[in-house]
N, C-alpha and C positions, 0 to 999 in steps of 0.2 A: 665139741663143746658139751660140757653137761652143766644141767643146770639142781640144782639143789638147792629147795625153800630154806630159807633161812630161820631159826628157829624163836627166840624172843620177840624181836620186833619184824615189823614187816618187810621181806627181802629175799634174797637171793646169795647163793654163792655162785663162780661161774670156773668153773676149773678146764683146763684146755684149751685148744687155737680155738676163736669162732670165725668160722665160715661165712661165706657170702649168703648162701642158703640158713644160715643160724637166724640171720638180722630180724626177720619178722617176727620168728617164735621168741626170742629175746625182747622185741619191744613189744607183744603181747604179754608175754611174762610178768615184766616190772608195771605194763598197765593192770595186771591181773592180782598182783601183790598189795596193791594200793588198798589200806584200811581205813573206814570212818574212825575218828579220831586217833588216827596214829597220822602224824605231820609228816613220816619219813616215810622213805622205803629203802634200805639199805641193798647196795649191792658190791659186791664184795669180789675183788676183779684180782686180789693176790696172786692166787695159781690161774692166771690167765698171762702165759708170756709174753706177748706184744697185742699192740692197739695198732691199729693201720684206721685210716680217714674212713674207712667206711664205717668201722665199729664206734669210732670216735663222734660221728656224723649222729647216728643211732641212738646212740647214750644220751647225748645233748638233744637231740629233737626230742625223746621219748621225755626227757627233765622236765622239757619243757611244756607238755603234755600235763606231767602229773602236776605241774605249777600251776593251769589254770584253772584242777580240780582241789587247788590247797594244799598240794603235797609237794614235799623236795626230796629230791634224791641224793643220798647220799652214797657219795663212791670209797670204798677202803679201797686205797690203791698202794700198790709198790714204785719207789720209787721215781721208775724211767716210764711210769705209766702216768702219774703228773706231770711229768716231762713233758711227754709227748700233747699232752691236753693245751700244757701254756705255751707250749710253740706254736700251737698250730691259733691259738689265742682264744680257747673256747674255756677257759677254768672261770671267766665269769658268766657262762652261761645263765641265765633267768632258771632258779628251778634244781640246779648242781650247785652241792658240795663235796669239795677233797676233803679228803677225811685221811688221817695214820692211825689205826685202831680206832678211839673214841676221839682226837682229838681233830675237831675240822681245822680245815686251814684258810 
């Protein structure tokens, strides 16, 4: 996994598989992104091929984290990567939104 700031608003890109060993420095990351008066934090999971329940797990407790410091996260995702969120039934997480480009879902 690499992780690469993301540059206008406050975020992330994540390009690559992440790992088991990833998950920590990833939900330090996106806590680390988190700016006074910016409401988001983008993270941008395009060039990341698949979600498995533990990255998925991750994403969602970490949302929820930046939720009860006033920030939401928002996910660009590819298609089968919202897939995999509202199967698993976590797409209304407290704190997550699906995003396609700029447009949330």
């Amino acid at each position: 996994m690499v992780i690469t700031r993301h540059g206008d608003s406050p975020g992330l890109v994540l390009t690559g598989i992440i790992e088991l060993s990833d998950l920590e420095r990833l939900r330090a990351a996106l806590l680390d992104a988190a700016r006074p008066g910016h409401p988001e934090v983008v993270l941008d999971l395009i060039g990341v091929p698949f979600l498995r329940i533990a990255e998925l797990r991750t994403i969602v407790t970490t949302a929820q984290e930046l939720a009860h410091g006033g920030h939401r996260l928002l996910l660009h995702l590819a298609p089968h990567h919202e897939w995999a969120i509202n199967a698993v039934g976590w797409a209304g997480a407290p704190g997550l939104v699906l995003a396609n480009g700029d447009l949330p879902r």
